[in-house]
C-alpha positions as CSV (number, residue, x, y, z in Angstrom):
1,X,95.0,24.5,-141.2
2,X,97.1,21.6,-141.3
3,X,96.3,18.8,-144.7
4,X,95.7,16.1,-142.4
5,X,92.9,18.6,-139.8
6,X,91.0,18.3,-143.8
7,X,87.9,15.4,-144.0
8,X,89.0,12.6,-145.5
9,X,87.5,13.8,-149.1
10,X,89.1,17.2,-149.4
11,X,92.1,15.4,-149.0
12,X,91.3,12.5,-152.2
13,X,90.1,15.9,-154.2
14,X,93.3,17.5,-153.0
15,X,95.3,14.0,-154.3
16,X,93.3,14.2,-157.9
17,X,94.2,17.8,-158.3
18,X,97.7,17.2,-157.4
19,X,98.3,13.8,-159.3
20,X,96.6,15.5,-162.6
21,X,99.4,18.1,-162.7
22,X,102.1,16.1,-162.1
23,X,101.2,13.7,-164.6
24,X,101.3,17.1,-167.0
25,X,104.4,18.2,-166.0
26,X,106.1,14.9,-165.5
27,X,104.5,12.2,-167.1
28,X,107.5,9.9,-166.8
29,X,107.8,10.5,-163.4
30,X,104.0,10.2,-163.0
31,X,104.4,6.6,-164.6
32,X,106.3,5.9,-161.4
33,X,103.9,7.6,-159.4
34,X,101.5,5.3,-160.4
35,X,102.8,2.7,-158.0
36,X,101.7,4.3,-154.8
37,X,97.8,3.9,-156.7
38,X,98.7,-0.1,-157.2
39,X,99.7,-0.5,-154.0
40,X,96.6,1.4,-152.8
41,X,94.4,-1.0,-154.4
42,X,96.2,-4.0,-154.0
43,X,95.7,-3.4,-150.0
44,X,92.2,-3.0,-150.4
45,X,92.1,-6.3,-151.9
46,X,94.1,-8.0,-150.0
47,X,92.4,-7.2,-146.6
48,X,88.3,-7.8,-148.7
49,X,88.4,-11.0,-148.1
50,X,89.1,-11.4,-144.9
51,X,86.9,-8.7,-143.8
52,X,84.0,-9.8,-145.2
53,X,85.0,-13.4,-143.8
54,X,85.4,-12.7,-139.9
55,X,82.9,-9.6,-139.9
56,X,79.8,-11.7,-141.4
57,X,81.1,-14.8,-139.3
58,X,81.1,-12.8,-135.8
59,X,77.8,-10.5,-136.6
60,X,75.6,-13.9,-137.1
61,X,77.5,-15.8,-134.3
62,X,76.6,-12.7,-131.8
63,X,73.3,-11.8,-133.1
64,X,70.1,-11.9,-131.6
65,X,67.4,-13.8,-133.3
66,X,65.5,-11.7,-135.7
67,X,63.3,-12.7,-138.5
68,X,63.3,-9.1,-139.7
69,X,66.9,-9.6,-140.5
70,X,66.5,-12.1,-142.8
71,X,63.2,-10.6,-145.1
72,X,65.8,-7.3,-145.0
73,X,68.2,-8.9,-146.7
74,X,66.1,-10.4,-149.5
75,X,64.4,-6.9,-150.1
76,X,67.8,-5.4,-151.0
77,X,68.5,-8.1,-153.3
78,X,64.9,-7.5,-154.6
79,X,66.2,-4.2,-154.8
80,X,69.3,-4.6,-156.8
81,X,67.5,-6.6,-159.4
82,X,64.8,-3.7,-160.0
83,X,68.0,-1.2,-160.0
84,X,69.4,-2.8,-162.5
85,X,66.7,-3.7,-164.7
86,X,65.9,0.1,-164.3
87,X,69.4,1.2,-165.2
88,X,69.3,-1.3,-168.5
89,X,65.5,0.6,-169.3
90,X,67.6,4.1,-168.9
91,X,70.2,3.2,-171.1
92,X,67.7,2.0,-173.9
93,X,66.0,5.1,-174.0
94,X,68.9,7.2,-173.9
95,X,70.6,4.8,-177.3
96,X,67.2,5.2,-178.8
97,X,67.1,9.5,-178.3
98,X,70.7,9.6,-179.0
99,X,71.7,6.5,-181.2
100,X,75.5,6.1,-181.4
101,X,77.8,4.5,-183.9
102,X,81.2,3.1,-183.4
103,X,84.0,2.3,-185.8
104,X,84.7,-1.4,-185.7
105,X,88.8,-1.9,-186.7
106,X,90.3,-3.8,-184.0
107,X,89.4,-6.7,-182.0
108,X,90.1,-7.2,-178.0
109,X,91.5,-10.3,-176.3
110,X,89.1,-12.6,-173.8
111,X,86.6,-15.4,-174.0
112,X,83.3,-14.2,-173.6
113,X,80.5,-16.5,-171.9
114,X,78.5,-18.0,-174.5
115,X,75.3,-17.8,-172.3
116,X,73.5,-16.1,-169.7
117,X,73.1,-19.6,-167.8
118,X,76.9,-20.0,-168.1
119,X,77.4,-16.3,-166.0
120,X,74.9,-17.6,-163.4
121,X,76.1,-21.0,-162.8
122,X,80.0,-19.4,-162.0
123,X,78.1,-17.3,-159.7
124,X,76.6,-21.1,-157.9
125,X,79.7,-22.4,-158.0
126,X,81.5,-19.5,-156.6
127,X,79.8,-20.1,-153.7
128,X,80.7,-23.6,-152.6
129,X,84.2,-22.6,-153.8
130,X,86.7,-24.1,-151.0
131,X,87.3,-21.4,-148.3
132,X,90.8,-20.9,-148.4
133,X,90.9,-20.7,-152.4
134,X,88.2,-18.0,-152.0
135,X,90.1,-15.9,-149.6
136,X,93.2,-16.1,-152.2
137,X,91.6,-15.5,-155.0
138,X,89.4,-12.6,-153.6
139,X,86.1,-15.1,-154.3
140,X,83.3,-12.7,-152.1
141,X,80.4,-14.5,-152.9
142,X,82.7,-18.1,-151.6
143,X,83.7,-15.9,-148.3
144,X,80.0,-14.7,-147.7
145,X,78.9,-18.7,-148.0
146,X,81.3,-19.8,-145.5
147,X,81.1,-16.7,-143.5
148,X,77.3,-17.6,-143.0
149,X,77.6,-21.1,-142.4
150,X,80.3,-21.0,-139.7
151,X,78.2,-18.1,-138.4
152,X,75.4,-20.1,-137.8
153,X,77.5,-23.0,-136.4
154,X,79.0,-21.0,-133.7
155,X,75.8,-19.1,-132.4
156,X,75.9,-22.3,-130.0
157,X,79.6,-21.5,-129.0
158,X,80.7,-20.8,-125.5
159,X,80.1,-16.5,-124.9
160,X,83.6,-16.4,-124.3
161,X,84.7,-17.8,-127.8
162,X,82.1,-15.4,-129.5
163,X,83.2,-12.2,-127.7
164,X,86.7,-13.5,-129.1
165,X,85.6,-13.6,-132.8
166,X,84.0,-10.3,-132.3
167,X,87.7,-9.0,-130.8
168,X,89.2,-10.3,-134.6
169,X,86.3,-9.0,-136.2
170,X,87.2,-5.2,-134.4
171,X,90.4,-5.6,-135.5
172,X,90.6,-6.5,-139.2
173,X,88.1,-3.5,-139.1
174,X,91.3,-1.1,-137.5
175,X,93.5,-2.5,-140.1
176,X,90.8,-1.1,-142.5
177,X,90.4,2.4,-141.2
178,X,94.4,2.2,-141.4
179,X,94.2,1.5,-145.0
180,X,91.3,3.8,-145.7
181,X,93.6,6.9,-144.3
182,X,96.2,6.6,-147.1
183,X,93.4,6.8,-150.1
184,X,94.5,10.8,-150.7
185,X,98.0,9.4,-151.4
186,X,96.5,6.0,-153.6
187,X,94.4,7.9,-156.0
188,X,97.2,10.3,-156.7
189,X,99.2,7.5,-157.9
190,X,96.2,6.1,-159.5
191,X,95.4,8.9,-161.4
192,X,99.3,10.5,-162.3
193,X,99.5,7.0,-164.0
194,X,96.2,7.5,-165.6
195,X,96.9,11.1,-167.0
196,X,99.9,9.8,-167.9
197,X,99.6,6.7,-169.8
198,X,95.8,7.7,-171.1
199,X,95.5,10.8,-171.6
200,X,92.3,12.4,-173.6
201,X,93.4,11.9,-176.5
202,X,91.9,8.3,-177.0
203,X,88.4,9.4,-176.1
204,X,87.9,12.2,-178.6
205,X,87.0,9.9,-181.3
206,X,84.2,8.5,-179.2
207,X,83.3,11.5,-176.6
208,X,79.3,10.9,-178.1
209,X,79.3,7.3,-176.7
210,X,81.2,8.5,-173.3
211,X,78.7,10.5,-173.0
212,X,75.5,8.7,-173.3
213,X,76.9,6.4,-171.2
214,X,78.3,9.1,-168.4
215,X,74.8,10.6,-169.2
216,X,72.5,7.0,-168.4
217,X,75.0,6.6,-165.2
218,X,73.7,10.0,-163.8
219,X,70.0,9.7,-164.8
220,X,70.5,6.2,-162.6
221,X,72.0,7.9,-159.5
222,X,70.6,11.2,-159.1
223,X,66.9,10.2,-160.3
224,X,66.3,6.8,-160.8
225,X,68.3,5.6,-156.8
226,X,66.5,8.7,-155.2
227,X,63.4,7.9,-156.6
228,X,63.7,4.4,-154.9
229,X,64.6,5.6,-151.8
230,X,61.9,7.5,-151.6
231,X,59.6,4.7,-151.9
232,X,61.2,3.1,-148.9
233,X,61.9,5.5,-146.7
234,X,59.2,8.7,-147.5
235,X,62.0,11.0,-146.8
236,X,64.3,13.2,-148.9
237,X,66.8,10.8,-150.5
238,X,69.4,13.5,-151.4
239,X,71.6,13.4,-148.2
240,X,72.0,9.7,-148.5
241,X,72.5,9.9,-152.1
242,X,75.2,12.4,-152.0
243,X,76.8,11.3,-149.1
244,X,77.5,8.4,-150.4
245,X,78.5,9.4,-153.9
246,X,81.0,11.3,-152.1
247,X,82.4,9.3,-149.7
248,X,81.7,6.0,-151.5
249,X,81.7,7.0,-155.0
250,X,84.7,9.1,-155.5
251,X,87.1,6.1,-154.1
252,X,85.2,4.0,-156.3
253,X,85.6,6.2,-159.4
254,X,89.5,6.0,-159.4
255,X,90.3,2.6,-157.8
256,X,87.8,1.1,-161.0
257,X,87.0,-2.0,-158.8
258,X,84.0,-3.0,-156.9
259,X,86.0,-5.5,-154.7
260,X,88.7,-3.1,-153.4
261,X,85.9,-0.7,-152.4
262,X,83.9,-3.3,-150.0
263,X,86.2,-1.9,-147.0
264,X,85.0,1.2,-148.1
265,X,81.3,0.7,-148.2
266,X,81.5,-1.5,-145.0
267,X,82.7,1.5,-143.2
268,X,80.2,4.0,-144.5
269,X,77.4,1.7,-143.7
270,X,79.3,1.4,-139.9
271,X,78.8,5.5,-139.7
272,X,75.5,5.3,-141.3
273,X,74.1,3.3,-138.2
274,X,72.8,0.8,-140.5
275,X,72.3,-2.3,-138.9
276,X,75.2,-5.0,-139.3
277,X,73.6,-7.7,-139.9
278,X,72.4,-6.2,-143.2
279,X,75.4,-4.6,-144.5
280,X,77.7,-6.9,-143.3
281,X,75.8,-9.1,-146.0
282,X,74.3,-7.2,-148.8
283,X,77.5,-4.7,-149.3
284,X,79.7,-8.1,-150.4
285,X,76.7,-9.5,-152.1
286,X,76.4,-6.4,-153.8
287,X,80.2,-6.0,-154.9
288,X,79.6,-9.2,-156.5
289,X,76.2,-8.6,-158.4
290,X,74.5,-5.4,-158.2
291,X,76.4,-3.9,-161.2
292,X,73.5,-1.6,-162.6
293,X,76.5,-0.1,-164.1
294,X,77.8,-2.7,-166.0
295,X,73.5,-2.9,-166.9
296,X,74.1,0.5,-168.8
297,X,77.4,-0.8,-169.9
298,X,76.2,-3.8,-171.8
299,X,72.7,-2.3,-173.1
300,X,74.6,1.2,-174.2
301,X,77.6,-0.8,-176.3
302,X,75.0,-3.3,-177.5
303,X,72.7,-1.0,-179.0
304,X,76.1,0.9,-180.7
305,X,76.9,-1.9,-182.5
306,X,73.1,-2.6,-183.7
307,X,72.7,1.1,-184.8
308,X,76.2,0.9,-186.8
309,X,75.2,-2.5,-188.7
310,X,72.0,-1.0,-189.5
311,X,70.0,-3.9,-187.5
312,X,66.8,-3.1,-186.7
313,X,65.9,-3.1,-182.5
314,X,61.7,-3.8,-182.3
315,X,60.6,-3.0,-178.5
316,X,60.0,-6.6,-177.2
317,X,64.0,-7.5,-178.3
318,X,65.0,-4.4,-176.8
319,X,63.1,-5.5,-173.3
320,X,64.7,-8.8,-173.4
321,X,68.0,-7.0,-174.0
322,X,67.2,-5.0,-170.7
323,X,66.6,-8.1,-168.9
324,X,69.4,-10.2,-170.2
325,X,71.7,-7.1,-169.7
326,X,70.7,-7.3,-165.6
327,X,71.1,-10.0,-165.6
328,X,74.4,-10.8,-167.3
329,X,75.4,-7.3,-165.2
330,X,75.4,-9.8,-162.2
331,X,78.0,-12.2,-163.5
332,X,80.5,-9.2,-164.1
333,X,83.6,-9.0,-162.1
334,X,84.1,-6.6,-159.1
335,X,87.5,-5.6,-161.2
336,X,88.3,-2.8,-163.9
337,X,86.3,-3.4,-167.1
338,X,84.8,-6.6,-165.7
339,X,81.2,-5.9,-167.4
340,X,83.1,-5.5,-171.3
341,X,83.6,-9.2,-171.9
342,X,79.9,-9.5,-171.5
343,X,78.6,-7.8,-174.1
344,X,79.0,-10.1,-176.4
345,X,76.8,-12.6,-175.1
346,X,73.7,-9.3,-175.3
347,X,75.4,-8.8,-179.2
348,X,74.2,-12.7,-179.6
349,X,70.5,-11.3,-179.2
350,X,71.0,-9.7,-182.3
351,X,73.0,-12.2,-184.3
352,X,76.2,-10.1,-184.3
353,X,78.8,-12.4,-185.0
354,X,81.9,-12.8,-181.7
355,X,84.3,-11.3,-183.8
356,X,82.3,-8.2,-184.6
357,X,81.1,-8.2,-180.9
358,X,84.6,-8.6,-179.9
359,X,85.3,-5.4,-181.4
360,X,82.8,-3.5,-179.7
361,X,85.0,-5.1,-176.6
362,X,87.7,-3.4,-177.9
363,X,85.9,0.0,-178.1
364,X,84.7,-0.1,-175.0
365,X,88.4,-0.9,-173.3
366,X,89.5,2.3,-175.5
367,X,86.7,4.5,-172.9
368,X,87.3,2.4,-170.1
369,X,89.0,5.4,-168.6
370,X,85.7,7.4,-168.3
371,X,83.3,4.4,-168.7
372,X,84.9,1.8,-166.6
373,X,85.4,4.6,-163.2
374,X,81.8,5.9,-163.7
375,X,80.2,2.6,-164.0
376,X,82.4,1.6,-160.8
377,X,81.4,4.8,-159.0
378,X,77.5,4.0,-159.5
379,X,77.4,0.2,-158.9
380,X,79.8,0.7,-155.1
381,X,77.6,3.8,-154.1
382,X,74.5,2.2,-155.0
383,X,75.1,-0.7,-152.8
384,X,74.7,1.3,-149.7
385,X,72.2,3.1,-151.0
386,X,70.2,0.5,-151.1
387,X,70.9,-0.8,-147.9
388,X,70.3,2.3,-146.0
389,X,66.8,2.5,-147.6
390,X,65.5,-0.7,-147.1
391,X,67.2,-0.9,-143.4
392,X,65.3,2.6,-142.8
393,X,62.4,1.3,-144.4
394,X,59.4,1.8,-141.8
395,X,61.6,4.2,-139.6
396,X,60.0,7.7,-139.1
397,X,64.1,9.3,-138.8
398,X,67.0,8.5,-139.3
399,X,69.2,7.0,-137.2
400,X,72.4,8.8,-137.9
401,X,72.8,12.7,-139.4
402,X,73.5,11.9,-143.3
403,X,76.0,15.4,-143.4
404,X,79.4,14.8,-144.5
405,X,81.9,14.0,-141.7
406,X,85.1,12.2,-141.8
């Protein structure tokens, strides 16, 4: 059988395999290698932006009226908020059975928010952000704003111009699919420059915390996302769960950025059958602040650096810190590491000083390897998730087979 007969996933697992060994054999080589994995990633970005643009624009211009639409989209952002808060009470409990310490030496660069109002007010503004700054600077939530409102605007556009929008919308989506194809060759760069550069050798010293955190991440998606889904939809939630761990969550994992994996996501939800009108808005919305990641991010490092001062966490603190976690999680970055400048702003709960909580920064950046790609993988495969339960919500089957295809 020919390599390119393979699904589109044997082929990344074939790409891992082969970029780990390279990176072993030839690790200067494999520093160069890791160019094919920027380039990768720097596509994916490049081509967000205006996807989420012309595809929201021309799915509200061309859709028929539907109220249902509308109360859909609001119960997956309901639904983000509860996964998150849910992946900040995981966390907790997990720091409180296994409490971690952390060796606080060196300090990372950044300026923390200094309050959870400031992280929600960047996310107001980046909405009325000007439209052409928000394409070039990768500003989703400034694309999904305009996207809407010139939607809206031309639903009373001649048919002709619609259909036209709809022709640009079909093609952006190609140059996707395009893109998409050369993943297998992306993550080998990506992770021959991680093996590389990284190595394991920087995680031994804190494989405990890896783990808790690794550990909270999988409680979240293979029991707490399930569980969810089964609420919505009455049906087993394993086939959508896996399905798009594994064609969602694996791209995630080694491209570390929420952003670049929106093409991704919007093509899953495409084979899915999900209805475009939803995904064509929560999937960007969700790149932007569903990060129930970053929740077990913030909550996890927090509680570290509380256990290794000795401070003492009472129960209501640690439910605010759950809460302010979400929703600090939603002002994080869909880049590498974006949730790590945040934790300072949860270490203020407990009166840890910024350059103490700047450490833990600093910790956290020397795990991002593990942390940073498992955090990703759970907060881009969660997104559909979500919006495959809630737009299956009240349907007695499904309206595509959830087995693995290419």
């Amino acid at each position: 059988m020919k390599l390119t007969e393979l699904g589109l996933v044997p082929q990344i697992l074939i790409g891992v395999v082969l970029g780990a060994v390279t990176a072993l054999l030839m690790p200067q080589l494999a520093e160069s290698l890791g160019l094919l994995g920027q380039l990768f990633v720097g596509m994916l970005k490049a081509v967000a932006p205006l996807l989420v643009l012309v595809l929201v624009m021309s799915a509200i211009a061309n859709r028929h009226d539907s109220g249902s639409d509308g109360r859909r989209t609001l119960m997956v952002l309901a639904l983000y908020l509860i996964g998150m808060i849910s992946a900040a009470l995981v966390a907790l409990l997990l720091s409180q059975l296994f409490p971690q310490t952390i060796v606080l030496t060196g300090q990372a660069e950044g300026a923390p928010p200094e309050a959870v109002a400031s992280v929600l007010s960047d996310v107001l503004f980046k909405l009325i952000d000007n439209p052409v700054n928000a394409l070039l600077t990768g500003n989703f939530l400034g694309c999904l704003s305009w996207a809407v409102l010139l939607g809206l605007s031309f639903r009373s556009a001649p048919a002709g111009f619609r259909d036209h929008l709809q022709v640009l919308a079909d093609g952006v989506s190609h140059i996707v699919r395009y893109v998409i194809r050369l993943a297998p060759l992306g993550i080998f760069g990506l992770v021959c420059f991680t093996v590389a550069t990284v190595g394991l050798e920087a995680l031994a010293s804190y494989a405990g915390l890896a783990l808790v955190l690794v550990a909270a991440m999988l409680v979240m998606a293979l029991v707490i996302n399930p569980l969810l889904v089964f609420l919505l939809t009455r049906r087993n939630p394993y086939p959508i769960v896996f399905r798009c761990l594994e064609e969602s969550g694996i791209t995630a994992f080694f491209t570390r950025s929420s952003a670049a994996n929106i093409p991704v996501n919007l093509n899953l939800a495409k084979k899915l059958g999900i209805s475009e009108e939803l995904y064509t808005v929560s999937i960007p919305v969700g790149a932007t602040v569903n990060m129930t990641g970053a929740a077990i991010t913030i909550t996890t490092l927090t509680l570290a650096a509380a256990h290794t001062l000795g401070i003492a966490v009472s129960l209501p603190t640690a439910l605010l810190l759950c809460v302010i976690s979400a929703l600090s999680a939603c002002g994080a970055s869909g880049v590498p590491s974006g949730s790590l400048l945040l934790i300072p702003l949860a270490c203020s709960l407990f009166g840890i000083p910024l350059d103490v909580s700047m450490q833990v920064v600093a910790v956290g950046f020397i795990i991002s390897v593990i942390q940073d790609s498992a955090e990703t993988a759970l907060n881009s495969s969660t997104d559909v998730v979500y919006t495959y339960a809630v737009d299956q919500w009240g349907e007695t089957e499904p309206v595509v087979s959830l087995s693995s295809a290419d």
